[in-house]
C-alpha positions as CSV (number, residue, x, y, z in Angstrom):
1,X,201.4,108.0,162.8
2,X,201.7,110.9,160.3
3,X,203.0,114.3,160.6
4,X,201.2,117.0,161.8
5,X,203.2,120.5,161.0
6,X,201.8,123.7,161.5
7,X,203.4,126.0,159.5
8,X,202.9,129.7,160.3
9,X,203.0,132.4,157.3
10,X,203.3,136.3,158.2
11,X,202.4,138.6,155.3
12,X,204.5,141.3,156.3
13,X,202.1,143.6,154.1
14,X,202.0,147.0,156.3
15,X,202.3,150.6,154.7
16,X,202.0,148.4,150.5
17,X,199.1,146.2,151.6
18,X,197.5,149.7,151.7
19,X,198.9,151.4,148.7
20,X,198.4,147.7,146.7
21,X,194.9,146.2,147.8
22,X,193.1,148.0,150.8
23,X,191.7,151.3,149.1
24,X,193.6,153.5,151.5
25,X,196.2,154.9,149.0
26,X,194.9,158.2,148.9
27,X,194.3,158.0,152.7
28,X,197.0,159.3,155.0
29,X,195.0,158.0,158.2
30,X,195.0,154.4,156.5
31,X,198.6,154.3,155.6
32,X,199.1,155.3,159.2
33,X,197.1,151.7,160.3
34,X,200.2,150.3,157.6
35,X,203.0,152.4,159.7
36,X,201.7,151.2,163.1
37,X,201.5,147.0,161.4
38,X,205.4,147.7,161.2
39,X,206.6,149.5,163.7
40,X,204.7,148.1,166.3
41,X,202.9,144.9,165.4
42,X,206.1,143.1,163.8
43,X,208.1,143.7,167.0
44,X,205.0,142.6,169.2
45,X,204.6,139.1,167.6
46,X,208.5,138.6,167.1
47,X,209.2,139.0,171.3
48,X,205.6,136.7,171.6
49,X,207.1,134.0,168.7
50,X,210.3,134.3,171.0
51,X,208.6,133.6,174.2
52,X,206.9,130.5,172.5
53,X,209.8,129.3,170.4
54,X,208.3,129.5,167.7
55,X,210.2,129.4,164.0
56,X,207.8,131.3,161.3
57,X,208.1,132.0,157.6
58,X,207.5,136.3,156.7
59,X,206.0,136.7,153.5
60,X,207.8,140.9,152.9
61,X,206.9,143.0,150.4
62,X,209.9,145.1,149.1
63,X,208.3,148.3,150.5
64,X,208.1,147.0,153.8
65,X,211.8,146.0,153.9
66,X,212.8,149.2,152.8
67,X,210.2,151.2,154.9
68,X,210.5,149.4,158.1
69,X,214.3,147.9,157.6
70,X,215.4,147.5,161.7
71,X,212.1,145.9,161.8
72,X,212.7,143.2,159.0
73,X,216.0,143.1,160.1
74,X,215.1,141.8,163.5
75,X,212.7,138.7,161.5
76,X,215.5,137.6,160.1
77,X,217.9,138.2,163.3
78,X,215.1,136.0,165.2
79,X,216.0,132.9,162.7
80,X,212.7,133.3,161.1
81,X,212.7,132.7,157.4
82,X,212.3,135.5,155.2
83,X,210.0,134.8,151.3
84,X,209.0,137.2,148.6
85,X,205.5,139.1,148.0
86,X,206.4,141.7,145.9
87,X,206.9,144.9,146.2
88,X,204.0,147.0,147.0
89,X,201.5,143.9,147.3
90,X,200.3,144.4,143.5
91,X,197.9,142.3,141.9
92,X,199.9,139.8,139.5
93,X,197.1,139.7,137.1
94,X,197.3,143.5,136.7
95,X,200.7,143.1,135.7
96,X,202.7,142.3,132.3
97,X,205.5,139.9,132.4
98,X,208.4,142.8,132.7
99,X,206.8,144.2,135.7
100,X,206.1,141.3,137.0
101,X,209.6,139.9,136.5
102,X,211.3,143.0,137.7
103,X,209.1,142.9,140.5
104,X,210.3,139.2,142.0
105,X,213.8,140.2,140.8
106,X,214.1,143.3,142.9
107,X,211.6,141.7,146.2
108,X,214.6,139.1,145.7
109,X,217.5,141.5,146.2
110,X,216.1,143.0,148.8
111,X,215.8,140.1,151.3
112,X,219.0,138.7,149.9
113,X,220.5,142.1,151.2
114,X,219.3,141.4,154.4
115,X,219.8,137.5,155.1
116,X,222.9,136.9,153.0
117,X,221.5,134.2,150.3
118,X,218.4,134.6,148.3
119,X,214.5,133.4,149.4
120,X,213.6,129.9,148.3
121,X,209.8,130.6,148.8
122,X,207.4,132.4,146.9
123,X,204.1,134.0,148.1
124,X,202.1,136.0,145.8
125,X,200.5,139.2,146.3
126,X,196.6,138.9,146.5
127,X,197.2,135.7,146.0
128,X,196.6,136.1,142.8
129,X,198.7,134.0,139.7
130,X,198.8,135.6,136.6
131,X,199.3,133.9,133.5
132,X,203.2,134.4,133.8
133,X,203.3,134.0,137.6
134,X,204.5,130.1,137.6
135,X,206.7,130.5,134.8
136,X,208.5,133.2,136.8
137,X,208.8,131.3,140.1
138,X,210.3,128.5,138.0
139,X,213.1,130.5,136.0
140,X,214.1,132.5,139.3
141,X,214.7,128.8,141.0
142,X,212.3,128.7,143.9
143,X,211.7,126.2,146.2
144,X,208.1,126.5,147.0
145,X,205.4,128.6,146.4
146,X,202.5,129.0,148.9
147,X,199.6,130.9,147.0
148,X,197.8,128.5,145.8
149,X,194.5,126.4,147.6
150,X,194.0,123.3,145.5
151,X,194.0,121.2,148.8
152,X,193.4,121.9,152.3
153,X,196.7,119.8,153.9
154,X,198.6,118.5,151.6
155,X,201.5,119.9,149.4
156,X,201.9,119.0,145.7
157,X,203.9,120.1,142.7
158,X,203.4,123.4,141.4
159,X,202.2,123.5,137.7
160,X,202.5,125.5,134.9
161,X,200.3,125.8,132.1
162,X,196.9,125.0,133.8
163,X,194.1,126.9,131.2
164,X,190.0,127.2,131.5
165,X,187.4,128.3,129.5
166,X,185.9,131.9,130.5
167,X,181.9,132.1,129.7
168,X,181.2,134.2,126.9
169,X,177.4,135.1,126.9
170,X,177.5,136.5,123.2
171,X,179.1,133.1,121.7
172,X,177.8,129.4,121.0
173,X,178.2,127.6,124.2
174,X,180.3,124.6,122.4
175,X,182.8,127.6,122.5
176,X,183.3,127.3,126.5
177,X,181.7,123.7,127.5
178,X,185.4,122.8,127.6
179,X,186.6,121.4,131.0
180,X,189.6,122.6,133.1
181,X,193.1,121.9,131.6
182,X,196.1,120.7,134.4
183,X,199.3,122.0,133.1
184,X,202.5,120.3,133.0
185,X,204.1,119.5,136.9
186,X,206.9,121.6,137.6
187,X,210.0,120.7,140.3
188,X,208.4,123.4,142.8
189,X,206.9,122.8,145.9
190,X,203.0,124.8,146.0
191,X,202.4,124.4,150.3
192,X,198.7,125.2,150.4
193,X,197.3,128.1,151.9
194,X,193.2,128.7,152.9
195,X,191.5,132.3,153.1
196,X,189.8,130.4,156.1
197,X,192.6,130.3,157.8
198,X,193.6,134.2,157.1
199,X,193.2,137.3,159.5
200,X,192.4,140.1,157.4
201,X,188.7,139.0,155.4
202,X,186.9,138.5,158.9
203,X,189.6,141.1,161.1
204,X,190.4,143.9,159.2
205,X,188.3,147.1,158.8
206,X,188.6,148.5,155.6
207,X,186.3,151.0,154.4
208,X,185.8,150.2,151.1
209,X,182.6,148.5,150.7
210,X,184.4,144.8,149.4
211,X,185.0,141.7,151.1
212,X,186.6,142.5,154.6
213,X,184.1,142.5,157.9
214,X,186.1,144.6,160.1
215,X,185.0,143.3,163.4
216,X,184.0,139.6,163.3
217,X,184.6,138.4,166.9
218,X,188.2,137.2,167.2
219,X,187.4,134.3,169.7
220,X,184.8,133.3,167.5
221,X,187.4,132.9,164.8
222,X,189.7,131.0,167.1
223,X,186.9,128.6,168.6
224,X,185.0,128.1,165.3
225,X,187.6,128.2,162.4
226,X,191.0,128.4,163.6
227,X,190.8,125.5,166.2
228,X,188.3,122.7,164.1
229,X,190.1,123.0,160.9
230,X,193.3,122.1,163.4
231,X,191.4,119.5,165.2
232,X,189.8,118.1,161.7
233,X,193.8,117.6,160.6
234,X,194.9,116.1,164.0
235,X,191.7,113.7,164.7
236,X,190.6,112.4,161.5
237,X,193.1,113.0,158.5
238,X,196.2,112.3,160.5
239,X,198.6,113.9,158.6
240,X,199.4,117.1,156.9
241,X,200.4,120.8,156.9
242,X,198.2,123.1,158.9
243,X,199.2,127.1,157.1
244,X,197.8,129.5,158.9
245,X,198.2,133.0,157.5
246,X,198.5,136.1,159.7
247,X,199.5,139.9,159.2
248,X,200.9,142.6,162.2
249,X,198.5,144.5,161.2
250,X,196.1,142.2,162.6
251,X,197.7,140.2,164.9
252,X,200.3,142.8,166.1
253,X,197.2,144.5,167.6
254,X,197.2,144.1,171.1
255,X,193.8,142.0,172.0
256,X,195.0,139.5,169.7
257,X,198.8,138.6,171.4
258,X,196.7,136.9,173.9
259,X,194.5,134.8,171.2
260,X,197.4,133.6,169.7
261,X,199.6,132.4,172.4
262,X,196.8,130.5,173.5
263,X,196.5,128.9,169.9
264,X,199.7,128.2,170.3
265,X,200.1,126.3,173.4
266,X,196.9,125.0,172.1
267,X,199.0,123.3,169.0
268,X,201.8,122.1,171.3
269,X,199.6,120.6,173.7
270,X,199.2,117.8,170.7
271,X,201.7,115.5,171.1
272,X,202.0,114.8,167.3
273,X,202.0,118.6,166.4
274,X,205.0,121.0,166.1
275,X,205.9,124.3,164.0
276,X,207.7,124.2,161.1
277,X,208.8,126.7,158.8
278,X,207.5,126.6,155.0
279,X,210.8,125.9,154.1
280,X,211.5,123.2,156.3
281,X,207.6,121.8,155.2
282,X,208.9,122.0,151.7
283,X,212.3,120.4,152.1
284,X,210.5,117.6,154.2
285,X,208.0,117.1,151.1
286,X,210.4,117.1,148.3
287,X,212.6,114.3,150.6
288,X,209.4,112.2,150.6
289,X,206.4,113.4,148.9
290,X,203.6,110.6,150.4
291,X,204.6,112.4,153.9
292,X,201.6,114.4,154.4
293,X,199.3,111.9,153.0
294,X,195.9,111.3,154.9
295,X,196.2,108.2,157.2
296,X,192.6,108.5,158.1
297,X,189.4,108.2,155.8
298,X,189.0,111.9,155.2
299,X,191.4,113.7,152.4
């Protein structure tokens, strides 16, 4: 039988996921929510991770390592592994190469300050890819990247060069009845992540009016997302990576410790299941890339 790894991702956003995405920038009782995600949320799930024994993968922005650095400190202490996300969760596609180059150079420093050798995975902000974003993760040697949701389970090779043509309403439509163009393969690993399998769209309240619900029904999103997708990958595809993307700001809220432990004995009650680290999902891949490959009929 296949693998079944179940990789857990912790975006580490905090205080920048405010200043970067959220609206709360000019909010001192939002960036307050960011304090309370480090302070007290990333020490909540790293004592639950240790009770479980559970190795994870922290996705840190540079603001949060330098905000919150006994915190981070701690991740790494714990033998959890440690990735970029930039500094103050900025949207790549707002940025120009420089920044963004400057960005992943510094984001790099910082962890390498704090674990002794440099991150080999990439995660970026938004999850967004700008035009120079794949370029960048290849000249600053990456392992893996895990932005990207081209598939559900299964990892691939990262490309570069991938174009489309935009609709432009004002021109001939032989101008953009083009189809989508795959760039060129690259050495990276991209580990696939899902928005349905992320926190903060149904769990966070932000009070912007955009696409966060604030108070969807947390055991709802166990029972009805988290646990079928799981079950789908276990029952009929057989193999694959399960990524399931958290943040302390959500899940280092009290009500949801419980949830997740119980998601997690959940996943080890599956005899074929067991937690990886991204790392260890991409090193596994790049050994033998037909690991992960569906052994049922479903993809």
């Amino acid at each position: 039988m296949g693998d079944i790894d179940v990789a857990i991702g912790v975006d580490a956003d905090c205080v920048a996921g405010w200043l970067g995405s959220y609206g709360g920038e000019d909010s001192r009782a939002d960036l307050s929510r960011g304090l309370s995600a480090g302070s007290e949320g990333i020490p909540r799930m790293l004592t639950l991770f240790d009770e479980m024994d559970v190795d994870t993968s922290w996705y840190v922005p540079g603001h949060t390592i330098e905000t919150f650095p006994e915190e981070v400190e701690a991740i790494a202490a714990d033998g959890h592994e440690l990735g970029v996300h930039g500094y103050t969760h900025e949207n790549p596609t707002d940025l120009s190469r420089d920044q963004e180059d400057a960005i992943l150079e510094a984001s790099i420093d910082l962890i390498e300050d704090v674990t002794g050798s440099e991150p080999v995975g990439h995660r970026a902000s938004w999850w967004e890819f700008s035009e120079n974003t794949a370029d960048l993760v290849e000249k600053h040697g990456f392992l893996y990247d895990s932005s990207l949701m081209e598939r559900q389970f299964e990892p691939g090779w990262m490309r570069n060069g991938d174009s489309w043509e935009k609709i432009d309403y004002d021109k001939d439509p032989e101008t953009w009845m083009e189809p989508y163009q795959y760039g060129d393969e690259t050495d990276v690993v991209e580990i696939p992540i899902s928005w349905y399998r992320d926190d903060i769209p149904p769990m966070l309240f932000i009070k912007q009016p955009i696409y966060h619900a604030g108070y969807t029904d947390p055991e709802m999103m166990y029972e009805q997302y988290y646990k079928r997708q799981f079950d789908f990958l276990y029952e009929r595809r057989g193999a694959g990576v399960y990524t399931f993307t958290i943040h302390p700001d959500i899940h280092g809220l009290p009500h949801m410790i419980p949830l997740f432990e119980e998601f997690i004995r959940y996943v080890k009650s599956h005899e074929r299941a067991q937690f990886l680290t991204l790392e260890e999902v991409a090193r596994k891949f790049e050994d033998d890339p037909s690991i992960y490959e569906s052994e049922g009929a479903y993809v």
